[in-house]
PDB file of N, CA, C, O and CB in Angstrom:
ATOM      1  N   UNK A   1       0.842  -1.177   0.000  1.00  0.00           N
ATOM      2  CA  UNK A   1       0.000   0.000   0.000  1.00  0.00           C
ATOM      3  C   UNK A   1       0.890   1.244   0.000  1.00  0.00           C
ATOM      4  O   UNK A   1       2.006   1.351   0.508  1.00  0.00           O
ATOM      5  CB  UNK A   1      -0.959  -0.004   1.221  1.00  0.00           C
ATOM      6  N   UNK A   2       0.153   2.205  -0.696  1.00  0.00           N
ATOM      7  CA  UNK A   2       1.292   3.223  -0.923  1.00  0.00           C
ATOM      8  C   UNK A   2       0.559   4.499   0.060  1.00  0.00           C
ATOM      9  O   UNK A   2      -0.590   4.937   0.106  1.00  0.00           O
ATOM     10  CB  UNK A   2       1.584   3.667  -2.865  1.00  0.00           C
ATOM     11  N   UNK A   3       2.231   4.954   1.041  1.00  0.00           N
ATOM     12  CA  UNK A   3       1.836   5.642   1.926  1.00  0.00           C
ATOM     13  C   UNK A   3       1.189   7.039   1.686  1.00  0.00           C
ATOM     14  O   UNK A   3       0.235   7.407   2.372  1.00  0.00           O
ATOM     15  CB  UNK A   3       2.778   5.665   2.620  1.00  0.00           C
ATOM     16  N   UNK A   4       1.646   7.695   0.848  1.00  0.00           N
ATOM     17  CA  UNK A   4       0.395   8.711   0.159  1.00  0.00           C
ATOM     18  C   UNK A   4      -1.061   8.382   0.262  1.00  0.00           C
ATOM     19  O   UNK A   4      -1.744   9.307   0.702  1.00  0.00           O
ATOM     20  CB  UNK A   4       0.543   8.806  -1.389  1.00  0.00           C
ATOM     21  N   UNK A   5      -1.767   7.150  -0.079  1.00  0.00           N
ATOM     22  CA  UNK A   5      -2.963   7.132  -0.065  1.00  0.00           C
ATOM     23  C   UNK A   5      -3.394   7.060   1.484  1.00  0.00           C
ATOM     24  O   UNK A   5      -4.511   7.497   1.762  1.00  0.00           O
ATOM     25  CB  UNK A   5      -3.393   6.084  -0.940  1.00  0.00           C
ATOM     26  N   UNK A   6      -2.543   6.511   2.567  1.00  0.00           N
ATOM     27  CA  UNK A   6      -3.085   6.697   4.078  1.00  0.00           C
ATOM     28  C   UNK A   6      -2.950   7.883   4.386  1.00  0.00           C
ATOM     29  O   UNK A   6      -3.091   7.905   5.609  1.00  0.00           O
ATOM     30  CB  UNK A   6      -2.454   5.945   5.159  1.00  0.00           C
ATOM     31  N   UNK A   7      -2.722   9.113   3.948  1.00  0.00           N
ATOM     32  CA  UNK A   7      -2.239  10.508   4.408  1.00  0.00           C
ATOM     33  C   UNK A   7      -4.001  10.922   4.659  1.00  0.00           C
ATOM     34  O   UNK A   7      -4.889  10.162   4.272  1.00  0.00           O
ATOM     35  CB  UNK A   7      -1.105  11.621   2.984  1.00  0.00           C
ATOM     36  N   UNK A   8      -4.319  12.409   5.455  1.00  0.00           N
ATOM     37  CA  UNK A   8      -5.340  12.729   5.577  1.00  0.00           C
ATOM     38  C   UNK A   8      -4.529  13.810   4.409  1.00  0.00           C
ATOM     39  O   UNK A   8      -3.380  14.135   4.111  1.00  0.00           O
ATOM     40  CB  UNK A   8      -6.064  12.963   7.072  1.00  0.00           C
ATOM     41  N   UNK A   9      -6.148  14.154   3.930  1.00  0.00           N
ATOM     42  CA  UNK A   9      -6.544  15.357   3.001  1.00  0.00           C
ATOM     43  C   UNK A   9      -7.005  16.642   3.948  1.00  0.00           C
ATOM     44  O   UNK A   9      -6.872  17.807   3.575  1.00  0.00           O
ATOM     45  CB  UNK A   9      -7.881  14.878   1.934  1.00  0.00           C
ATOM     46  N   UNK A  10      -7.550  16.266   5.195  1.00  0.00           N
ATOM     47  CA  UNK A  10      -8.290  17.178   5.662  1.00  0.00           C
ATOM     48  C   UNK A  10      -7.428  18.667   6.018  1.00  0.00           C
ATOM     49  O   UNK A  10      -6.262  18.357   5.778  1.00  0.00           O
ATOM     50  CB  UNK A  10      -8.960  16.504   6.833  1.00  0.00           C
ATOM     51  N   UNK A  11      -7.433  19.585   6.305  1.00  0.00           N
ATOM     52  CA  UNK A  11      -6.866  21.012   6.414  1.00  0.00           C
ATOM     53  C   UNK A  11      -7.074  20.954   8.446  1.00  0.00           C
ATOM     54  O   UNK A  11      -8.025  20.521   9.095  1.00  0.00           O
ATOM     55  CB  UNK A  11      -8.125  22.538   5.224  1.00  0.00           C
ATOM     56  N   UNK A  12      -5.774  21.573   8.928  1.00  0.00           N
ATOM     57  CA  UNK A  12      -6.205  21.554  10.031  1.00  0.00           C
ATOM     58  C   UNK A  12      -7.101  22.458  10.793  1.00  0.00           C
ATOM     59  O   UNK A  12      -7.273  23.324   9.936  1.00  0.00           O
ATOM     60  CB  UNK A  12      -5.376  21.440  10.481  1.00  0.00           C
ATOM     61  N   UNK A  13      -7.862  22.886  11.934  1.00  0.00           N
ATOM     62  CA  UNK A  13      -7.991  23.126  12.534  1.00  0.00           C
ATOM     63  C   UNK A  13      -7.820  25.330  12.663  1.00  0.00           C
ATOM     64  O   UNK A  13      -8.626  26.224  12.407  1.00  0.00           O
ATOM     65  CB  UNK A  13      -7.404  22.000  12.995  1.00  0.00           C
ATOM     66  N   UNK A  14      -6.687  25.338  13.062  1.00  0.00           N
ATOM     67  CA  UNK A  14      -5.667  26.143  13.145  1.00  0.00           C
ATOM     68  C   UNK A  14      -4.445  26.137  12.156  1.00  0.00           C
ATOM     69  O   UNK A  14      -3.943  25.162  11.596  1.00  0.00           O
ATOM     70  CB  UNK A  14      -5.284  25.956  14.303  1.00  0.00           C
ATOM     71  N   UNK A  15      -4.036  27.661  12.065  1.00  0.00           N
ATOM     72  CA  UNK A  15      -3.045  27.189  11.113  1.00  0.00           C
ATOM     73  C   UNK A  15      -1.683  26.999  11.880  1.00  0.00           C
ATOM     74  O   UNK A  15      -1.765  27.521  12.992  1.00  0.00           O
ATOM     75  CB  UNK A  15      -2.903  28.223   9.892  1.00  0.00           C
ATOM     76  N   UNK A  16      -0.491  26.436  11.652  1.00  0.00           N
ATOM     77  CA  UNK A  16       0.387  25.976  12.877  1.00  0.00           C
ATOM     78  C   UNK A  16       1.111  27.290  13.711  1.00  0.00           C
ATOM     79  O   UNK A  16       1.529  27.249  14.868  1.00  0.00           O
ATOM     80  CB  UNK A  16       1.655  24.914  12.257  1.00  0.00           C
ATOM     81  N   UNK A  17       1.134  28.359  12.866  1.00  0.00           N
ATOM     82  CA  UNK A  17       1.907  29.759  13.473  1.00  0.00           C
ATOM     83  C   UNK A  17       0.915  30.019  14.840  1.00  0.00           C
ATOM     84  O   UNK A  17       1.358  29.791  15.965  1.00  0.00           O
ATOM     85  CB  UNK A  17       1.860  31.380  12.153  1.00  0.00           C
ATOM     86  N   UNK A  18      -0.592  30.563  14.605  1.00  0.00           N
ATOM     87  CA  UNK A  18      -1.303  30.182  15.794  1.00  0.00           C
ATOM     88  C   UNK A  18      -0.960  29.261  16.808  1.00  0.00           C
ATOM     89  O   UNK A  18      -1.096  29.604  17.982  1.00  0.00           O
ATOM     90  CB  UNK A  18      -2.305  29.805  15.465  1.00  0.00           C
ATOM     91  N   UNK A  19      -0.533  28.137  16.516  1.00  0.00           N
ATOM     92  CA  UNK A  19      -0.557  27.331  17.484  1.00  0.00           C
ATOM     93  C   UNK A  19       0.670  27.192  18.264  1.00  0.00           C
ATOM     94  O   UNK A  19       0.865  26.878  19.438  1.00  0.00           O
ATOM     95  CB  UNK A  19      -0.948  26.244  17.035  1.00  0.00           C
ATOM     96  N   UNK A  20       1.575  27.560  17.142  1.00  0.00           N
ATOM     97  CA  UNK A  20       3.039  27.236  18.168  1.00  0.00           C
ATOM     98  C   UNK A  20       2.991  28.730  19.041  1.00  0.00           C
ATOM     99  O   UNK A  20       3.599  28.748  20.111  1.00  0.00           O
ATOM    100  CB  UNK A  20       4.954  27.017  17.012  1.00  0.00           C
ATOM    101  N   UNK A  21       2.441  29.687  18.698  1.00  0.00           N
ATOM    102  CA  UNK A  21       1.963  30.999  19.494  1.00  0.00           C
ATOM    103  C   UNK A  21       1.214  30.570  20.785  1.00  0.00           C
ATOM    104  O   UNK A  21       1.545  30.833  21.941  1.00  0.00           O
ATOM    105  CB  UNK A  21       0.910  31.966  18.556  1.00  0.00           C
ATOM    106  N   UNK A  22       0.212  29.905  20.388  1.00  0.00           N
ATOM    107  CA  UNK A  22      -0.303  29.817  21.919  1.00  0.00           C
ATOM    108  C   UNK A  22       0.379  28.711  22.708  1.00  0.00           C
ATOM    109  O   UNK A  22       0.080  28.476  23.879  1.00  0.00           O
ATOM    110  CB  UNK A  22      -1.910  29.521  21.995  1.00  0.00           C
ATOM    111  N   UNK A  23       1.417  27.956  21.948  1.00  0.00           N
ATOM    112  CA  UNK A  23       1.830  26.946  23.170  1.00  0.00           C
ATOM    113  C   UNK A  23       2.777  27.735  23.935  1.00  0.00           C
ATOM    114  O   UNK A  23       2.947  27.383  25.102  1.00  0.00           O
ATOM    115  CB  UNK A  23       2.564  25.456  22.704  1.00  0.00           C
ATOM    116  N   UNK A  24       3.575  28.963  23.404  1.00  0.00           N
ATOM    117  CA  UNK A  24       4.604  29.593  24.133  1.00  0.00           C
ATOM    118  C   UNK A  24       3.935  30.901  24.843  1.00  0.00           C
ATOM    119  O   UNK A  24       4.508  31.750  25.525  1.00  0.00           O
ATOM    120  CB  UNK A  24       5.846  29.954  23.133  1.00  0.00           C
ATOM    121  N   UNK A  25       2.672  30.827  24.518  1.00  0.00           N
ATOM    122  CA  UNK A  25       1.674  31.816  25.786  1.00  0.00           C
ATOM    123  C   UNK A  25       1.381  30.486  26.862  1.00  0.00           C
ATOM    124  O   UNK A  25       2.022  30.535  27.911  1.00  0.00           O
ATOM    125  CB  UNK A  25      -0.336  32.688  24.984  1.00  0.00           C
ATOM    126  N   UNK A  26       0.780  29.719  26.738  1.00  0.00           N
ATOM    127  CA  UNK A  26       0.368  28.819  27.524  1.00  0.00           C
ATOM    128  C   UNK A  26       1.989  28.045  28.315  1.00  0.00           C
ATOM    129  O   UNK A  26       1.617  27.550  29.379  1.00  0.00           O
ATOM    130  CB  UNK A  26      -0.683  27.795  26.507  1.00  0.00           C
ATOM    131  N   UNK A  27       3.008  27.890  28.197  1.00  0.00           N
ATOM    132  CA  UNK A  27       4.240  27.763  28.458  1.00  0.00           C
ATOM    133  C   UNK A  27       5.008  28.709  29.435  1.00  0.00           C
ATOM    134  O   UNK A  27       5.428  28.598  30.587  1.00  0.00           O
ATOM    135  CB  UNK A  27       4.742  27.764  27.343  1.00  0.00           C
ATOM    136  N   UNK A  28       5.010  29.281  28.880  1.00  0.00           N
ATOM    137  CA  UNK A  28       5.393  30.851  29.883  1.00  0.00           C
ATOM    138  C   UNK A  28       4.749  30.900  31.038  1.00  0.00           C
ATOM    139  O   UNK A  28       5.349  31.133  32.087  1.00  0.00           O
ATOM    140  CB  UNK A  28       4.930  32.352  29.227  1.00  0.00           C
ATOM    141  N   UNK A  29       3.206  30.645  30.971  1.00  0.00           N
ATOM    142  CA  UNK A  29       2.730  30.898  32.289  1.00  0.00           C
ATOM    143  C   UNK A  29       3.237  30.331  33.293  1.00  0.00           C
ATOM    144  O   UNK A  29       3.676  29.215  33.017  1.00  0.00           O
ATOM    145  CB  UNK A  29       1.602  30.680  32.412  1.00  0.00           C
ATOM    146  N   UNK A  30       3.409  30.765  34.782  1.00  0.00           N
ATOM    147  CA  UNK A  30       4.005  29.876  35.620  1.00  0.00           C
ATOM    148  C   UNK A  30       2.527  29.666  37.125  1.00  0.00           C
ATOM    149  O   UNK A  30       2.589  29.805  38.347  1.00  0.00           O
ATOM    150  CB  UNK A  30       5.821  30.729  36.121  1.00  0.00           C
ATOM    151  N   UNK A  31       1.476  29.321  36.255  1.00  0.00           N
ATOM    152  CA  UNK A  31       0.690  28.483  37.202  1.00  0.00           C
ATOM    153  C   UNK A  31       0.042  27.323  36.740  1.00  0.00           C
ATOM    154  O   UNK A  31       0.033  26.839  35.608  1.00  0.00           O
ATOM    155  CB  UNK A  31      -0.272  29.203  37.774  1.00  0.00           C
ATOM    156  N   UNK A  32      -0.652  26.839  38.073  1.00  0.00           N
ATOM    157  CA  UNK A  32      -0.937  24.919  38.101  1.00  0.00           C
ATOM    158  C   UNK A  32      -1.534  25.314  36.105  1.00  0.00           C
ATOM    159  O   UNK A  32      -1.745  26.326  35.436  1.00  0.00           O
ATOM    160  CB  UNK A  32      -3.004  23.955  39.929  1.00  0.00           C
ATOM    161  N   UNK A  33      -1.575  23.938  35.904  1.00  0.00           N
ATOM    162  CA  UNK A  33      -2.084  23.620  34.554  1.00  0.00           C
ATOM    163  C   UNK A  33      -3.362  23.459  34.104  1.00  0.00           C
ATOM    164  O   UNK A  33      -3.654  23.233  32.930  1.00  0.00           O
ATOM    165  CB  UNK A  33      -1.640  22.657  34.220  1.00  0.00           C
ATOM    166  N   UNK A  34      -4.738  23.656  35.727  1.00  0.00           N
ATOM    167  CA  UNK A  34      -5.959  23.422  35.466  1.00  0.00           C
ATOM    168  C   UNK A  34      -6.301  24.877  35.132  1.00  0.00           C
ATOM    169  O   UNK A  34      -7.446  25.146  34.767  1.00  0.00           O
ATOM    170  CB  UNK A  34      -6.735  22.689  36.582  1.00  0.00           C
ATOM    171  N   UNK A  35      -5.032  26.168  35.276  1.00  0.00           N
ATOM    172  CA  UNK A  35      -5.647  27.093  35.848  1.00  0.00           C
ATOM    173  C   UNK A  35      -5.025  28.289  34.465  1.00  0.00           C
ATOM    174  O   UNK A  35      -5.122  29.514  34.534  1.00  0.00           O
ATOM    175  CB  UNK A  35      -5.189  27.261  37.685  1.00  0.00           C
ATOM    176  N   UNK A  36      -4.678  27.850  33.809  1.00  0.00           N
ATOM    177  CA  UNK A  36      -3.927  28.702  32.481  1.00  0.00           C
ATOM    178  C   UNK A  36      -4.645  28.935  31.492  1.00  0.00           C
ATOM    179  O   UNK A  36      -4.038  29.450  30.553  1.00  0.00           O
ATOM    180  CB  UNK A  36      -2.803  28.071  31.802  1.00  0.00           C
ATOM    181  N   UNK A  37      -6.366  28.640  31.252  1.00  0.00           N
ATOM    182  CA  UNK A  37      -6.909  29.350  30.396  1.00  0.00           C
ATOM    183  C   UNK A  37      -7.434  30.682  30.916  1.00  0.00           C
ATOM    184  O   UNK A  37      -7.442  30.958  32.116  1.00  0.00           O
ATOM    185  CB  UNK A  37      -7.813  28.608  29.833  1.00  0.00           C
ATOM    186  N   UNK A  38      -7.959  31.656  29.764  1.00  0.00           N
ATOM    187  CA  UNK A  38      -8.898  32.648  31.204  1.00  0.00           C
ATOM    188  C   UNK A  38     -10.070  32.312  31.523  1.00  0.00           C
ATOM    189  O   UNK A  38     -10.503  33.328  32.067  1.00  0.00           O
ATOM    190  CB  UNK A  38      -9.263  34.203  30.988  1.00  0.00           C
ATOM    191  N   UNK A  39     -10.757  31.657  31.537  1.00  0.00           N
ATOM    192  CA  UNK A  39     -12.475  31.079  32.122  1.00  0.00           C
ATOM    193  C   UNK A  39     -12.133  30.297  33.114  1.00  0.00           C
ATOM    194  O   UNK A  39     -13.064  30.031  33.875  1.00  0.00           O
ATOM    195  CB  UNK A  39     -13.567  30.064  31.021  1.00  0.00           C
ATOM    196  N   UNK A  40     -10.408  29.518  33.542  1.00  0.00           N
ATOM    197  CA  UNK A  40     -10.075  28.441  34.408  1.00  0.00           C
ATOM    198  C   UNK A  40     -10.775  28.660  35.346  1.00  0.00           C
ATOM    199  O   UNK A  40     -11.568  27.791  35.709  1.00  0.00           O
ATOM    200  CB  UNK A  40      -8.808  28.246  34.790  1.00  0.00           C
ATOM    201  N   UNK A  41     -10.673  30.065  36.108  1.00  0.00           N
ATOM    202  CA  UNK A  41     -10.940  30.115  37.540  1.00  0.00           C
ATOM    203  C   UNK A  41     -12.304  30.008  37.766  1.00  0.00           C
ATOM    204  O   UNK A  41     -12.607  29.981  38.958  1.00  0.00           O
ATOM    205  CB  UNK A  41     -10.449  31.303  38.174  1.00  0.00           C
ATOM    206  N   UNK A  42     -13.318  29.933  36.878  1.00  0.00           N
ATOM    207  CA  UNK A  42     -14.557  29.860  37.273  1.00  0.00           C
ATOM    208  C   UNK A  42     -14.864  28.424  37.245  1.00  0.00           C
ATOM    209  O   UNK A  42     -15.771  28.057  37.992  1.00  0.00           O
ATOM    210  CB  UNK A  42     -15.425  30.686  36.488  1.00  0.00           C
ATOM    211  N   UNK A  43     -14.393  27.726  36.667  1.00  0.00           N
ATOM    212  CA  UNK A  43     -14.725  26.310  35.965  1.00  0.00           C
ATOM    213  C   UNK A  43     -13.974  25.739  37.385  1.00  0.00           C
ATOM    214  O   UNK A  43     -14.660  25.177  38.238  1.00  0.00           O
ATOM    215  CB  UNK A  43     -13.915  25.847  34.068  1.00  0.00           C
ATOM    216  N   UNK A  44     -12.352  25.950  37.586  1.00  0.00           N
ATOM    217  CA  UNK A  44     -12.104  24.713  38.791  1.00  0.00           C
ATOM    218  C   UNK A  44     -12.162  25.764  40.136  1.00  0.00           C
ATOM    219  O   UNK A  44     -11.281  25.410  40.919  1.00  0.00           O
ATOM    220  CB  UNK A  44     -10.225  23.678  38.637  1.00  0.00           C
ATOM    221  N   UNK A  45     -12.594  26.441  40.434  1.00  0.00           N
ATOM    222  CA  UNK A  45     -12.300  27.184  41.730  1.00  0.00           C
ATOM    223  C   UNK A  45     -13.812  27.943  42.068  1.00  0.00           C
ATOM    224  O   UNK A  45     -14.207  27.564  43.171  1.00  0.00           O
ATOM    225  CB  UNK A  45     -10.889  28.396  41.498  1.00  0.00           C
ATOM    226  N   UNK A  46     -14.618  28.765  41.514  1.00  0.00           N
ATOM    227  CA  UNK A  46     -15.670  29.038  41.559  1.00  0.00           C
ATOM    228  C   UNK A  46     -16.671  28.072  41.729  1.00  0.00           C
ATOM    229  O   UNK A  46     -17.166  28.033  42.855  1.00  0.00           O
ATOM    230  CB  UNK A  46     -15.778  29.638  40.740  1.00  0.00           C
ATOM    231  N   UNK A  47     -17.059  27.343  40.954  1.00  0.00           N
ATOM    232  CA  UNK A  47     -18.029  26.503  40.632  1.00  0.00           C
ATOM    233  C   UNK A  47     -18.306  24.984  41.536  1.00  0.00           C
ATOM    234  O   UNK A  47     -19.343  24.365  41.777  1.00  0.00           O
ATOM    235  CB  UNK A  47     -17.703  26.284  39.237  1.00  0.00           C
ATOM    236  N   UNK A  48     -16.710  24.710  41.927  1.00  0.00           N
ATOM    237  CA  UNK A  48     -16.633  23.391  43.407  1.00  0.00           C
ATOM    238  C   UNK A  48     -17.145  24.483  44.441  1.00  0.00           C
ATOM    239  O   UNK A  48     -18.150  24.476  45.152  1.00  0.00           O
ATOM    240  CB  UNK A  48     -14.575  22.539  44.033  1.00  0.00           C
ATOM    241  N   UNK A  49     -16.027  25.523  44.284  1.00  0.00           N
ATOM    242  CA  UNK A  49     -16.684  26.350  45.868  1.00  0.00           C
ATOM    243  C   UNK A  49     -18.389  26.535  46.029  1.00  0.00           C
ATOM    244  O   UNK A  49     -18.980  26.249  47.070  1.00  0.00           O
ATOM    245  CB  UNK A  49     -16.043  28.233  45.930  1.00  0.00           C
ATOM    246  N   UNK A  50     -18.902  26.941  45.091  1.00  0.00           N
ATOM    247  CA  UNK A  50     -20.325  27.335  45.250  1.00  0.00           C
ATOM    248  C   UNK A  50     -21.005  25.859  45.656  1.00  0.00           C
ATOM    249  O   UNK A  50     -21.706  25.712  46.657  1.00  0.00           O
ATOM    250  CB  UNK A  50     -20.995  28.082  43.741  1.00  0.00           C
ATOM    251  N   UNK A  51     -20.694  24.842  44.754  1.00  0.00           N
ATOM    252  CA  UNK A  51     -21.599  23.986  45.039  1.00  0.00           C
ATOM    253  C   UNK A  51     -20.903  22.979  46.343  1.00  0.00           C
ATOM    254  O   UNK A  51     -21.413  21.873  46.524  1.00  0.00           O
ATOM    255  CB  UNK A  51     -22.007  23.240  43.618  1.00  0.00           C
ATOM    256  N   UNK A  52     -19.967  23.332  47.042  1.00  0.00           N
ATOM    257  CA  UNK A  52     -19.437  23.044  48.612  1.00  0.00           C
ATOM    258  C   UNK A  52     -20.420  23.688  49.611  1.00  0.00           C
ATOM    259  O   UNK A  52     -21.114  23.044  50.397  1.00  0.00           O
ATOM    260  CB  UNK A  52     -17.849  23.740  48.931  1.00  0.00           C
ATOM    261  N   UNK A  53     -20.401  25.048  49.491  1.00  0.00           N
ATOM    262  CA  UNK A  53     -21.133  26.026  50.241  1.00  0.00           C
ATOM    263  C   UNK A  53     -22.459  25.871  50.386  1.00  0.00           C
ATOM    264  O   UNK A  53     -22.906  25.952  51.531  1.00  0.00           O
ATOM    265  CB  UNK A  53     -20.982  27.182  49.765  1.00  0.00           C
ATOM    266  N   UNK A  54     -23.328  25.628  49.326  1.00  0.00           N
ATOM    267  CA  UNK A  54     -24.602  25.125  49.422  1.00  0.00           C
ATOM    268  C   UNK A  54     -24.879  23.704  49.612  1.00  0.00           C
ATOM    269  O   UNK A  54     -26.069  23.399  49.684  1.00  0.00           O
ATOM    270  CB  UNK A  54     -25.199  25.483  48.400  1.00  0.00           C
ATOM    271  N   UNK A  55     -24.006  22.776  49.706  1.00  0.00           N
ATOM    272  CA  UNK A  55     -24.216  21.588  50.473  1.00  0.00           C
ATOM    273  C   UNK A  55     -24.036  21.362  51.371  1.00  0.00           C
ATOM    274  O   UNK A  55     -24.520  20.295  51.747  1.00  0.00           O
ATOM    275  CB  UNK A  55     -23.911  20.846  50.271  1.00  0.00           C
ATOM    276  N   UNK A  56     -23.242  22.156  52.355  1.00  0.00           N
ATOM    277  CA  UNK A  56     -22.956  22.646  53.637  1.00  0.00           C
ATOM    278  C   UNK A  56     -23.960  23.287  54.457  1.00  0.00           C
ATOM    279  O   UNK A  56     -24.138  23.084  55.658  1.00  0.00           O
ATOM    280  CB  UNK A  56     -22.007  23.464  53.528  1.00  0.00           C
ATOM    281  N   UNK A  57     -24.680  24.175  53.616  1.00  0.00           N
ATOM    282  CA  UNK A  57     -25.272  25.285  54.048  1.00  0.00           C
ATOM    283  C   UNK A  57     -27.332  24.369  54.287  1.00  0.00           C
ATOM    284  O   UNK A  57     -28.206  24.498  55.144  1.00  0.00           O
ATOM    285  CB  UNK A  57     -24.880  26.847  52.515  1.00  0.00           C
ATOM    286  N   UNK A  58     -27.215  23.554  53.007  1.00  0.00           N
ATOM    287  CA  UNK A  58     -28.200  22.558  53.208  1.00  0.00           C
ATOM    288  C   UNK A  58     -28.703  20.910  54.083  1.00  0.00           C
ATOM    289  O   UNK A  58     -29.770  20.350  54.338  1.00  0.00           O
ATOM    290  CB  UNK A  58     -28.173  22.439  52.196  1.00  0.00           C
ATOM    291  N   UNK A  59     -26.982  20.575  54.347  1.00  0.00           N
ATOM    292  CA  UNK A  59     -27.063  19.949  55.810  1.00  0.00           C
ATOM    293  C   UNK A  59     -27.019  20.249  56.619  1.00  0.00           C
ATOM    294  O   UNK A  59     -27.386  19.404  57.436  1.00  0.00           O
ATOM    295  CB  UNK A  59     -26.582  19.356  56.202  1.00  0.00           C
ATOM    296  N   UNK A  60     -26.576  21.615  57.235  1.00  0.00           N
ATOM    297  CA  UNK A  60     -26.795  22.355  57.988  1.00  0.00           C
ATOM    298  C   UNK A  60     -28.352  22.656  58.792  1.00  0.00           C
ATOM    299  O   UNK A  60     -28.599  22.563  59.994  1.00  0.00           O
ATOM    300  CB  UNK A  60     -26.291  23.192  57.347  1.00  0.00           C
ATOM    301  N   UNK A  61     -29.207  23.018  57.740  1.00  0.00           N
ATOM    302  CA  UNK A  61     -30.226  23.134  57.887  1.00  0.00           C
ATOM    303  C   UNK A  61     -31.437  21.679  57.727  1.00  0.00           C
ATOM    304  O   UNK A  61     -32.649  21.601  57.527  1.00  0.00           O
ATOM    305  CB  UNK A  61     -30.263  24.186  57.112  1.00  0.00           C
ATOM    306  N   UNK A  62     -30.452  20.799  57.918  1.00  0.00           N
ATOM    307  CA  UNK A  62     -31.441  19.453  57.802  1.00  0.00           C
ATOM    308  C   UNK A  62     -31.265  19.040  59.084  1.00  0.00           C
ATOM    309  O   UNK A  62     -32.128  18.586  59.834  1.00  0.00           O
ATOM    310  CB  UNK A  62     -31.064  18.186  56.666  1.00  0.00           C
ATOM    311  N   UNK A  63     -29.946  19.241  59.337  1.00  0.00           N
ATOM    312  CA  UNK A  63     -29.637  19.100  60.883  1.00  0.00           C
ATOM    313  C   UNK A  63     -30.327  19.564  61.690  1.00  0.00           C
ATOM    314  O   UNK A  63     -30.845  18.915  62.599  1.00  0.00           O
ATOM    315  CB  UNK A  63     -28.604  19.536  61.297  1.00  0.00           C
ATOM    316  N   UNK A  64     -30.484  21.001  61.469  1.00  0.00           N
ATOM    317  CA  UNK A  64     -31.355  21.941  62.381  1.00  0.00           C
ATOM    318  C   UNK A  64     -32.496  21.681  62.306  1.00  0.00           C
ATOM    319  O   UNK A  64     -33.119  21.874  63.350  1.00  0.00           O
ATOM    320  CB  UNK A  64     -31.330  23.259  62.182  1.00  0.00           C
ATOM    321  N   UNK A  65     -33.243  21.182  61.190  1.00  0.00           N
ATOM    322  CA  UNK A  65     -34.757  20.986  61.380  1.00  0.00           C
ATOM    323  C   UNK A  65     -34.673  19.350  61.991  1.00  0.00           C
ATOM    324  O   UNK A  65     -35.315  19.248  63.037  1.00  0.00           O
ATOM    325  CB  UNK A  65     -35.773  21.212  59.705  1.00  0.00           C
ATOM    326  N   UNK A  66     -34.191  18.408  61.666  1.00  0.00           N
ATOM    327  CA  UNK A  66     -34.277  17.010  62.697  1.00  0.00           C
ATOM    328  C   UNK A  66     -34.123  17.668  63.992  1.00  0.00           C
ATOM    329  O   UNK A  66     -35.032  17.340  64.754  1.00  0.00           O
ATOM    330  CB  UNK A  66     -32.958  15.702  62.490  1.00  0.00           C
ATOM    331  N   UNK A  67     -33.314  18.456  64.485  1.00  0.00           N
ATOM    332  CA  UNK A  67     -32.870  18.198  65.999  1.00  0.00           C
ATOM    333  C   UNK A  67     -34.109  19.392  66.709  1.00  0.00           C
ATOM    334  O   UNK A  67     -34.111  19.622  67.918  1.00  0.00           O
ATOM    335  CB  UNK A  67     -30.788  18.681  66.352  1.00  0.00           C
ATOM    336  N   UNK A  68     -35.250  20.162  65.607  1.00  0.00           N
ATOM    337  CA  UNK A  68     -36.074  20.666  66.397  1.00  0.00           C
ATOM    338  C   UNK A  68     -37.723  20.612  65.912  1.00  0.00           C
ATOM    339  O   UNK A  68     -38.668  21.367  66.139  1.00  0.00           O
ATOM    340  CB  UNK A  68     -35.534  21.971  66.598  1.00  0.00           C
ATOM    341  N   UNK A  69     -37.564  19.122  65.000  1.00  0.00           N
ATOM    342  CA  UNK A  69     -38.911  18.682  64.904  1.00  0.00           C
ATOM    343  C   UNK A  69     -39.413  19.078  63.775  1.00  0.00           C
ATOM    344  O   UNK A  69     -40.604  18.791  63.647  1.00  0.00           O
ATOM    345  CB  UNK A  69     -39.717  19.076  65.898  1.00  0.00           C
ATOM    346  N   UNK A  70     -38.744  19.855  62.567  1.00  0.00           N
ATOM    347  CA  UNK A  70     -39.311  21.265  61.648  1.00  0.00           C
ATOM    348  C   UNK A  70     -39.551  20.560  60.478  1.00  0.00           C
ATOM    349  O   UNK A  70     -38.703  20.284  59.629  1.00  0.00           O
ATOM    350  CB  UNK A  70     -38.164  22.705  61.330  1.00  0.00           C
ATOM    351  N   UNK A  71     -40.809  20.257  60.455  1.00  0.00           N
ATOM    352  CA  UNK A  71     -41.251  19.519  58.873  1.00  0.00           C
ATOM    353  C   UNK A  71     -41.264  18.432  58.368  1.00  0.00           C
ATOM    354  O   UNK A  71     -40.933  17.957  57.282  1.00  0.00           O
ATOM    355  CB  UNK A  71     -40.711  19.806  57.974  1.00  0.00           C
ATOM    356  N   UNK A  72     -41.873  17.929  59.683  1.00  0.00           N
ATOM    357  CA  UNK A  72     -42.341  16.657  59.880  1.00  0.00           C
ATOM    358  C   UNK A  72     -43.536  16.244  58.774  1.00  0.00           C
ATOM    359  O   UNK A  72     -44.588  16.878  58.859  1.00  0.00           O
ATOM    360  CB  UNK A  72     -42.828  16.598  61.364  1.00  0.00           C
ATOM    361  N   UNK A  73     -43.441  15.398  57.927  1.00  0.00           N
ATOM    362  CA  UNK A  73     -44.559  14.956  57.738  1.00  0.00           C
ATOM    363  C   UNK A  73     -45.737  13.542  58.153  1.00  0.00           C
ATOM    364  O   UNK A  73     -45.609  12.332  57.965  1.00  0.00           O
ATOM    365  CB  UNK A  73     -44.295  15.070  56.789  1.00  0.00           C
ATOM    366  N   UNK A  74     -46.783  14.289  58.733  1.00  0.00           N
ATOM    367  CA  UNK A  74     -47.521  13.503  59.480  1.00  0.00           C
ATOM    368  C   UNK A  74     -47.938  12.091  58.730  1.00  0.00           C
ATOM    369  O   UNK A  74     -48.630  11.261  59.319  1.00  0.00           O
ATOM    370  CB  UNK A  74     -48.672  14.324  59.893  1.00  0.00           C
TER     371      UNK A  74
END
């Protein structure tokens, strides 16, 4: 089989100048690796925190209603 015919035709994506650009923006940076796009901080740091806080904040208050009777159903 001739290796020409296994080649893709398809065009990439990006063209490679773009890309070797953003690997030496993304490179340079010197923080963790979840945290080097700009939307990171909402996606791993915002979004656990919020939904920590309100599961906290909702056993909290399950606690408080068992230990004073609150919404019982008969």
């Amino acid at each position: 089989m001739e290796s020409s015919a296994c080649r893709m035709s398809e065009t990439p994506f990006r063209p490679r100048e773009k890309l070797f650009e953003k690997q030496k923006v993304f490179q340079s940076i010197h923080k963790h690796t979840y945290l080097k796009g700009p939307m990171d901080k909402i996606t791993s740091v915002a979004i656990p925190l919020a939904l920590a806080g309100t599961s906290l904040f909702l056993i909290g208050r399950g606690i408080y209603n068992m230990s004073h009777g609150i919404g019982k159903k008969e």
